[in-house]
N, C-alpha and C positions, 0 to 999 in steps of 0.2 A: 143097027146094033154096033158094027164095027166103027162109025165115027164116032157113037155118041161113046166107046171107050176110046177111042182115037182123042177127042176132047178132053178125057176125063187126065189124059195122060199128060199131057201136052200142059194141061192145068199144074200139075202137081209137079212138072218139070220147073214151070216157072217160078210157082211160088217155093218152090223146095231150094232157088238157086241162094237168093237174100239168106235166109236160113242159115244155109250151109258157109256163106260170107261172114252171118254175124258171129257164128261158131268159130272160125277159124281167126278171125278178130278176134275174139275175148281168150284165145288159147296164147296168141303172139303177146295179148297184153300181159295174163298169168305170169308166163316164160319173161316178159323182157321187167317184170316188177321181181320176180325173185333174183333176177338175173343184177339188178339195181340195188337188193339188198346184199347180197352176197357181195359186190363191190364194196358196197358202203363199210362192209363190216370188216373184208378186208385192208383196209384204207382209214381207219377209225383211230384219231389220237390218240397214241396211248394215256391209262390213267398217270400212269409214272414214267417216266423216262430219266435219261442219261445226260449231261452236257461235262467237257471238262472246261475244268476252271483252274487259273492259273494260280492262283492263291494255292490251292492243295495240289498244284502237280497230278491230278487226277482225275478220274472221272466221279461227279456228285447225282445225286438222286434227285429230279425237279419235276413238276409237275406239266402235265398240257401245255402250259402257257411259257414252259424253262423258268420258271420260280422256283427260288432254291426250297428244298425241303430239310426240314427237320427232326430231330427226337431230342426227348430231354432225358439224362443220363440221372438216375437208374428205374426210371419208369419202363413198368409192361404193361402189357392189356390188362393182366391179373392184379396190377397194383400202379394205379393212376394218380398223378400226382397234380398233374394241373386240370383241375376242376373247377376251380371259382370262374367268375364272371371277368374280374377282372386278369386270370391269365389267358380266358380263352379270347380277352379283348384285345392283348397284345400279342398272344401266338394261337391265330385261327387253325383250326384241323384243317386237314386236307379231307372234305367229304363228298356224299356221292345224293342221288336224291332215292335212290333208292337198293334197296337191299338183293334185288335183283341184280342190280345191274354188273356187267360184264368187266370183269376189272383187267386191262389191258398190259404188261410190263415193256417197254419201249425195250432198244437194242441196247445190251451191256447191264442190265440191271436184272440181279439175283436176289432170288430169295421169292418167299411167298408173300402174293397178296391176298388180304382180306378185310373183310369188314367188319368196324365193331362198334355195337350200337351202345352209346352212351346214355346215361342215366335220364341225360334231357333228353331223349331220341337222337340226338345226332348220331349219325352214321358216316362214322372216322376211316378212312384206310389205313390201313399199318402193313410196313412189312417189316419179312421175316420176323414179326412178335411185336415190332417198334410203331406205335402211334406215330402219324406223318403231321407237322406241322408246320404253317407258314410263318415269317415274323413280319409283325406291321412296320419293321422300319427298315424292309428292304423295299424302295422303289421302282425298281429297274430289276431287267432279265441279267442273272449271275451275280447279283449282290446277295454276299453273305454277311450281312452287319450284325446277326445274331448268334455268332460261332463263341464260344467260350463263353456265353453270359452267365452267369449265376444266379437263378431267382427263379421261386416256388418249388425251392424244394430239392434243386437240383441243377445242372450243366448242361447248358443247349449247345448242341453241334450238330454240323451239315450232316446226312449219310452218305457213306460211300455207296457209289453204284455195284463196286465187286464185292463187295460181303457183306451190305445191305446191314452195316452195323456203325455206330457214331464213328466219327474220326476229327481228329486233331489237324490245324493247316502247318504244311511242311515246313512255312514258314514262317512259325508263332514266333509273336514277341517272347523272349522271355524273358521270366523274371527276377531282376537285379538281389544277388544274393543279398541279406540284410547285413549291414557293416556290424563288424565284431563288437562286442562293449570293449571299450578300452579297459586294461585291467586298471587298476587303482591299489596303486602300494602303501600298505598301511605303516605311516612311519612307526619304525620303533620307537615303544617308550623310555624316556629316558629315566633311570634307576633315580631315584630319587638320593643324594648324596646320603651317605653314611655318617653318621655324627657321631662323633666319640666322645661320650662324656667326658669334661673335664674333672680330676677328680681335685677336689678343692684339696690345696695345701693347709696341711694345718701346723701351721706354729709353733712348740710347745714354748713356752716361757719358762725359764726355771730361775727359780726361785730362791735366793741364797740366805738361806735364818741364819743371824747374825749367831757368832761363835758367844756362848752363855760364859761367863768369867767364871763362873762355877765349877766343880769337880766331875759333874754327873756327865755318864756317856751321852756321845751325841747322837742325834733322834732325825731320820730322814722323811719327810715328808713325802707322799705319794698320790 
């Protein structure tokens, strides 16, 4: 009796050891996968970040990749201006894939981010209220080629990283006052001379009736 539970023990020691192995394996794996996302998540590109750039003396608002960002002046979420095809062909939104997803603000960059789902479904980030947009004709990290442009509607500029609102470069061309119109002196007119009638002289002729031989008075003609 005593071995055959001596056996029974001895059984359940062994196969209880595996067991107990593969338990304590899938607990390290648990632990070292949440331990991998918490890194990951810590450690995650921001959606927006900060770079300065020398052009504005300042720091500007760019994307994951340091592409400069955008807004077009006086557009909000509430009243969007570039909609057609062809401005979202030349200034792509900054978007996300999904609505979930966790929006990141890198060091130096204020204001709120969020998402806003547009009429074709895309889903734009904007901060602080401002739609984020890229311009297709910056090639390179810190080129701003689309700062003052004018078209659809309105005035594309970088944003500032410190108050997440459009701004001007420090040091814009500016633009050459328009030269005065020359004044133009209307000559005076000249008076047209004064003409003084002549008053025709008039002649009288007079006329002398020969003295009559006769006695009767004499008679003056008029």
């Amino acid at each position: 009796m005593l071995n055959r539970e001596s056996q029974q023990t001895a059984r359940s020691r062994r196969y209880g050891r595996p067991l107990r192995w593969a338990l304590g394996a899938l607990t390290l794996a648990v632990v070292a996968m949440f331990a991998a996302m918490a890194l990951a998540s810590s450690s995650a590109a921001p959606t927006v970040g900060s770079t300065t750039n020398a052009k504005f003396e300042e720091k500007i608002v760019v994307d994951a990749h340091s592409r400069t960002l955008y807004a077009l002046s006086p557009e909000t979420t509430h009243h969007l201006l570039c909609k057609s095809s062809e401005c979202l062909k030349f200034w792509p939104p900054l978007t996300v894939r999904s609505s979930k997803t966790k929006l990141v603000a890198g060091s130096g960059v204020h204001g709120h981010l969020r998402i806003l789902r547009r009429s074709n479904g895309m889903l734009q980030v904007t901060l602080g209220g401002l739609p984020l947009y890229h311009f297709s004709g910056d090639s390179a990290k810190g080129a701003a080629n689309g700062e003052s442009i004018h078209s659809f509607g309105g005035t594309w500029h970088v944003v500032s990283a410190a108050t997440d609102a459009p701004l001007e470069p420090a040091m814009a061309e500016t633009t050459p006052n328009s030269p005065s119109t020359p004044t133009t002196s209307t000559p005076a007119s000249t008076p047209a001379p004064t003409t003084t009638p002549t008053t025709p002289t008039t002649t009288t002729t007079t006329t002398t009736t020969p003295t009559n031989t006769t006695t009767a008075p004499e008679k003056y003609g008029y």
